[in-house]
Structure formats: structure tokens, C-alpha cells
Backbone as numpy.savetxt, mean C-alpha at the origin, in Angstrom:
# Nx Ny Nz CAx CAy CAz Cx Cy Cz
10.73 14.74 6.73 10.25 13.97 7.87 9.32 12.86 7.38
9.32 11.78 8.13 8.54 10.42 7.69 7.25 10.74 8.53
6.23 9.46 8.09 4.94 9.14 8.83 5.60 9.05 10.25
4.55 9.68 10.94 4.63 9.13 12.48 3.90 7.64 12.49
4.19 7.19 14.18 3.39 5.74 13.99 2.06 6.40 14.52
1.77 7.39 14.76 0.48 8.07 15.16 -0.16 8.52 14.07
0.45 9.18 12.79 -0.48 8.92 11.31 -0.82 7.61 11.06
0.50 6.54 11.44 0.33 5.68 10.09 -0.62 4.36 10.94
-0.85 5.13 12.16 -1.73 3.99 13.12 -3.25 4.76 12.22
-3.42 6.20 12.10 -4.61 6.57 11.84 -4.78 6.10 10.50
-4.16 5.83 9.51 -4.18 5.05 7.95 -4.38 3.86 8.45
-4.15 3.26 9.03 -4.47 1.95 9.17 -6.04 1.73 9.77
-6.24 2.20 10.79 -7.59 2.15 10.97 -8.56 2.79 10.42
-8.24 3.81 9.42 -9.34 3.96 8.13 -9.86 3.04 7.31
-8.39 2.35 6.97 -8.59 1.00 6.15 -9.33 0.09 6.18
-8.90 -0.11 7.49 -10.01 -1.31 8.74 -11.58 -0.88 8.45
-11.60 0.60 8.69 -12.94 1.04 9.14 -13.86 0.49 7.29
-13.21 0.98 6.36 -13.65 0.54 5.16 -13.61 -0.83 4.46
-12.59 -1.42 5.17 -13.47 -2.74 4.62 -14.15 -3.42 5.54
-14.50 -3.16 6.68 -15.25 -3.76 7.38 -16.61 -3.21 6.59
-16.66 -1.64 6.28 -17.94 -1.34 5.76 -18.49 -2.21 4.41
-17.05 -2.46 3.52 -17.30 -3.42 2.13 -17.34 -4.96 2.51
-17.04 -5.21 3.81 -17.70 -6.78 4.11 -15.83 -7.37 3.77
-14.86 -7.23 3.46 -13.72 -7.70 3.35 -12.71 -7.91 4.32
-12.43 -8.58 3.96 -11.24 -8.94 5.21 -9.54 -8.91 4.51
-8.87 -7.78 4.80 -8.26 -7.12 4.37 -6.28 -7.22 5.22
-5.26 -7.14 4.78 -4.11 -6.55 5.56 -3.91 -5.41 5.28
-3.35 -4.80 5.76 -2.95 -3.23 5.53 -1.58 -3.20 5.78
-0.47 -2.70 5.25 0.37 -2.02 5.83 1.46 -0.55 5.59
1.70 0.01 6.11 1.91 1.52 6.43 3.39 1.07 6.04
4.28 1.58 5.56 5.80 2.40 5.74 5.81 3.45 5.47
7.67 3.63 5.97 7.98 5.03 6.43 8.34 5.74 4.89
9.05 6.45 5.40 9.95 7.48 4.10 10.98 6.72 4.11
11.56 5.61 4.47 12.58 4.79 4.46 12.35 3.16 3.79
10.99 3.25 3.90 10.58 2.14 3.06 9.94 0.57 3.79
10.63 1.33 5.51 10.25 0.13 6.51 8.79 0.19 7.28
8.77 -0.67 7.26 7.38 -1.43 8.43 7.21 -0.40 9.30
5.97 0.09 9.52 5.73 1.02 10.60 4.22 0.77 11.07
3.23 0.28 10.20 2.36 0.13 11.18 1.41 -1.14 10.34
0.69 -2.20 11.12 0.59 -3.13 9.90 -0.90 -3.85 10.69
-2.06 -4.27 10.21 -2.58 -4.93 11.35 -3.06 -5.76 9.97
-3.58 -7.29 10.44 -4.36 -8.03 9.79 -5.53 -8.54 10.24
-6.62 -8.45 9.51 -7.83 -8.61 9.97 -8.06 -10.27 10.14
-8.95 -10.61 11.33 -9.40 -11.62 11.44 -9.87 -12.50 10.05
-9.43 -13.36 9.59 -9.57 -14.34 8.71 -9.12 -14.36 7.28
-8.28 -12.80 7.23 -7.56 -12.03 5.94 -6.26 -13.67 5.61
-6.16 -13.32 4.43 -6.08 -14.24 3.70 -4.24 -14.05 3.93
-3.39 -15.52 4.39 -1.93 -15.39 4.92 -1.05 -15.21 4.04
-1.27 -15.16 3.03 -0.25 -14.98 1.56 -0.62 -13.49 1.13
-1.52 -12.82 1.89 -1.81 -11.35 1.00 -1.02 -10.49 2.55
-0.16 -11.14 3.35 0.09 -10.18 4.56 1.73 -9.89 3.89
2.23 -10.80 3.27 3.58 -10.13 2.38 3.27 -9.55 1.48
2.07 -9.78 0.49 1.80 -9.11 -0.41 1.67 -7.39 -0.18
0.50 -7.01 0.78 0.59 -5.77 1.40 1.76 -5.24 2.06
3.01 -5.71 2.51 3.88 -5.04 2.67 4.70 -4.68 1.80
4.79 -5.59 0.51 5.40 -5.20 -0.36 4.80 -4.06 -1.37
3.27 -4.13 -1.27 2.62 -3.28 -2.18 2.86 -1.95 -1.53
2.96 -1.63 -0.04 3.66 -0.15 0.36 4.89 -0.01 0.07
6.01 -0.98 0.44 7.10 -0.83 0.05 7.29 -0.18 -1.71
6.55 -1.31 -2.30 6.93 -0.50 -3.51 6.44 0.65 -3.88
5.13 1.51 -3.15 4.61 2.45 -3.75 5.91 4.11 -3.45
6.45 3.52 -1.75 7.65 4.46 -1.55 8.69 4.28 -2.27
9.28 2.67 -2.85 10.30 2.90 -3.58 10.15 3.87 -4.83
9.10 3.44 -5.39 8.95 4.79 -6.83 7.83 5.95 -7.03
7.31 6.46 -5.36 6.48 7.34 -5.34 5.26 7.46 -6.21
5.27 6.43 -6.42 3.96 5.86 -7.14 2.57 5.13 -6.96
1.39 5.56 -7.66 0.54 3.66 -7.49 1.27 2.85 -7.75
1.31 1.65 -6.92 1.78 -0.08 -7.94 1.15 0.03 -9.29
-0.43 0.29 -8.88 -1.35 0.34 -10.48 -0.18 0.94 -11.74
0.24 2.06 -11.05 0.85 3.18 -12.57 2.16 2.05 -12.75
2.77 1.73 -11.86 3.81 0.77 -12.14 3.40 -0.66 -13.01
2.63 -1.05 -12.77 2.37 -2.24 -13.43 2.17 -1.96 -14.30
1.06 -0.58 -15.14 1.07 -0.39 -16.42 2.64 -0.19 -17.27
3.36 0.21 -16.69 4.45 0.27 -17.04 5.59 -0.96 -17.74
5.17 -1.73 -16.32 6.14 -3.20 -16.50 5.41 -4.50 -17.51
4.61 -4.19 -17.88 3.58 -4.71 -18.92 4.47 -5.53 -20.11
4.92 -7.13 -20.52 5.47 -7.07 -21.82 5.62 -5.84 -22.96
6.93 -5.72 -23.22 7.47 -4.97 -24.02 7.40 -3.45 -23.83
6.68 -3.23 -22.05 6.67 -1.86 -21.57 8.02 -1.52 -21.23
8.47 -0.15 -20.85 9.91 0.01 -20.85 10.17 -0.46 -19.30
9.46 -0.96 -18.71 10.19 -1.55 -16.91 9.56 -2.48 -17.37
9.49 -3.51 -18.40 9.64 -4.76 -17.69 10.11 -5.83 -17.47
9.71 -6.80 -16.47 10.48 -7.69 -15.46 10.78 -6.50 -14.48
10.65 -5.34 -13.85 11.19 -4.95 -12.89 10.40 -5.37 -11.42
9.65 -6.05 -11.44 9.17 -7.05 -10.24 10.33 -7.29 -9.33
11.13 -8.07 -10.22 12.12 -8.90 -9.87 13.65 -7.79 -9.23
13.18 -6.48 -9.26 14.43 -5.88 -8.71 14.05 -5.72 -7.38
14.58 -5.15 -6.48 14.88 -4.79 -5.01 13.79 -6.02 -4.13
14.54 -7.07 -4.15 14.13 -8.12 -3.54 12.29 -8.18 -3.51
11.97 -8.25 -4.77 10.56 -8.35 -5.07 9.88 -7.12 -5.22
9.05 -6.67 -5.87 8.14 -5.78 -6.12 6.51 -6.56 -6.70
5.90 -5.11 -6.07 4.24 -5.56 -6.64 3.97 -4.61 -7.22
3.40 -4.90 -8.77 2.93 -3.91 -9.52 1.41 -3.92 -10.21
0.55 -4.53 -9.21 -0.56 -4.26 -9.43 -1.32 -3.21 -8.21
-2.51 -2.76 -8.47 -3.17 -1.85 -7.86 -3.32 -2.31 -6.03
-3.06 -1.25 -5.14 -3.41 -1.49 -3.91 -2.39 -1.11 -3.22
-1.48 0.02 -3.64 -0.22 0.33 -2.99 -0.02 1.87 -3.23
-0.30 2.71 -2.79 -0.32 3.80 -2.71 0.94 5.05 -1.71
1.61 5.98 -2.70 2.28 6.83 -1.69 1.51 7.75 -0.49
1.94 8.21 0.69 1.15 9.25 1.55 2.41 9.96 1.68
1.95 11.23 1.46 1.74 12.90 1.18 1.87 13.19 2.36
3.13 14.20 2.86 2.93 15.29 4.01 1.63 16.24 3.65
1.99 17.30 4.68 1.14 18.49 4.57 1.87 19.57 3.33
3.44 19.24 2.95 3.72 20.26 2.09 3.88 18.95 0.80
2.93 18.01 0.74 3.35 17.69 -0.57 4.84 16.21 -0.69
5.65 16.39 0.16 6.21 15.70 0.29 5.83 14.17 0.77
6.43 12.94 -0.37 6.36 11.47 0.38 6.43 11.27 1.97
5.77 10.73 2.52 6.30 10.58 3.84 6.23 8.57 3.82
5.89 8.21 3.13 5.36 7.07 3.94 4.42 6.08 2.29
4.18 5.09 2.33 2.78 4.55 1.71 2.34 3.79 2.48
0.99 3.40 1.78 0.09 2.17 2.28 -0.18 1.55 1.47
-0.05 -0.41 2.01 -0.60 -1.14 1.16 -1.23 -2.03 1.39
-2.28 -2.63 0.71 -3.40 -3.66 1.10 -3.58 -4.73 -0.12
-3.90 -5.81 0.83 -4.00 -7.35 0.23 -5.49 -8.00 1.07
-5.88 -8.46 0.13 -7.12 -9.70 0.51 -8.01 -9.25 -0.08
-8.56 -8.73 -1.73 -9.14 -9.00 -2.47 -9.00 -9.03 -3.69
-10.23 -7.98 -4.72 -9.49 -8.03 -5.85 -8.91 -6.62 -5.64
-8.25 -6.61 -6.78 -7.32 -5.59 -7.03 -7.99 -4.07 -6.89
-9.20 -3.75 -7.17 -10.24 -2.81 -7.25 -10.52 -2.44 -5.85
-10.78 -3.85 -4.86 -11.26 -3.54 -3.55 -9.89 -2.91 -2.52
-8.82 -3.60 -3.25 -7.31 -3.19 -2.67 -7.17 -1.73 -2.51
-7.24 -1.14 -4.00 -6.79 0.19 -4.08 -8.06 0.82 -3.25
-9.25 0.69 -3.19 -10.45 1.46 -3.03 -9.86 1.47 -1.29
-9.60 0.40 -0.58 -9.51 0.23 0.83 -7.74 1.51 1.27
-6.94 1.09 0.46 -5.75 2.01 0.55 -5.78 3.29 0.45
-6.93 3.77 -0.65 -7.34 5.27 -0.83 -8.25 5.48 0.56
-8.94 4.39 0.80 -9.28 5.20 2.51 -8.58 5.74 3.51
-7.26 4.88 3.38 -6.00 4.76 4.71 -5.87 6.42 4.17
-5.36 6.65 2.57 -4.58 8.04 2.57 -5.74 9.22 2.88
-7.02 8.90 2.69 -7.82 10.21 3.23 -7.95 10.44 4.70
-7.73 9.33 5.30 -7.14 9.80 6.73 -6.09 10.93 6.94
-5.34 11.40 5.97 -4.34 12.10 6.37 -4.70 13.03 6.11
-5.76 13.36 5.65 -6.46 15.00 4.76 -6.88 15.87 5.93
């Protein structure tokens, strides 16, 4: 079973709730176990080039059940994925894209966030997934 839009509304407004606390202005967005758009909000004055960025940074964390972070270490010159950016109509493999975990362990869903640095990304996305705890 995938995220409901009733989890992936509650990941999203964790997100919110934390970078409003870090002063950032942030996108967030939620997919399913299918990889699609399910819940997405952008904050007042969040930056318009980081609102594809965050959908792709969830997208990719469900395509390979992964951080982007662990992926990017990966796709690194002369790492064994790289150039894999460039497969399934774009990927992001830096930090700020995270899988979410059922209750038995299973993917249901990720979250991903755009509009700072890479540090404030992941820190704001690890808020969305402790919503689900």
C-alpha cells in the first residue's frame, strides 16, 4: 500500500513547520509508491526553479529507495552509476530526497525538498519523514 494523501499532507506540513522554524523558504514534495505527485505545497517566496527540483528529488528517492545523498555518492566521476542523472527523464542526486517507510518497513512513498543548501534540504525532508513515526 502507498502514502495516503492524509500522511503525505502530514509530511508536508512538518516540513513547512521546520523551515519556517530555520527561517527558509522551502518546496516540498511527497510521492506515492508509484513515484507520482501526491502532495506538494510551496512556500511563499521559495525559489521557482527548486519546485521541479523537489519533485524530482522525491521521485528519485522512490525510484531507488534511497537518499539522493547515497545516490549521488555513487554517480560521482568514475563511480559505478555515473551519468545516471540523465536516465528516467532526469534524476537528482544530491541530498534532500528521502524514501518514507510504512509501519512494516515497507517504501510507501518519498519526500523531497528544494530552496536551500543541500544540508538545509535533507535536514527539512528528515522532518517531513518523522512525521510518520
Amino acid at each position: 500500500m502507498g502514502i495516503t494523501l492524509e500522511q503525505a499532507e502530514r509530511v508536508v506540513q512538518a516540513a513547512l513547520e521546520k523551515s519556517r522554524e530555520l527561517n527558509l523558504k522551502m518546496n516540498v514534495a511527497v510521492v506515492d509508491a508509484g513515484a507520482n505527485l501526491t502532495a506538494f505545497a510551496r512556500m511563499d517566496g521559495a525559489w521557482l526553479g527548486s519546485i521541479d527540483i523537489a519533485i524530482r528529488k522525491a521521485r528519485t528517492a522512490r525510484l531507488f529507495d534511497m537518499p539522493t545523498g547515497n545516490l549521488g555518492q555513487a554517480s560521482q566521476p568514475n563511480g559505478p552509476l555515473y551519468n545516471i542523472e540523465h536516465s528516467n527523464g532526469g534524476l537528482i542526486t544530491f541530498p534532500g530526497g528521502l524514501p518514507i517507510l510504512g509501519s512494516n518497513g515497507e517504501v510507501i512513498g518519498a519526500i523531497g525538498v528544494s530552496g536551500s543548501t543541500v544540508e538545509n534540504d535533507h535536514t527539512v525532508a528528515q522532518a517531513g519523514i518523522n512525521a510518520m513515526a
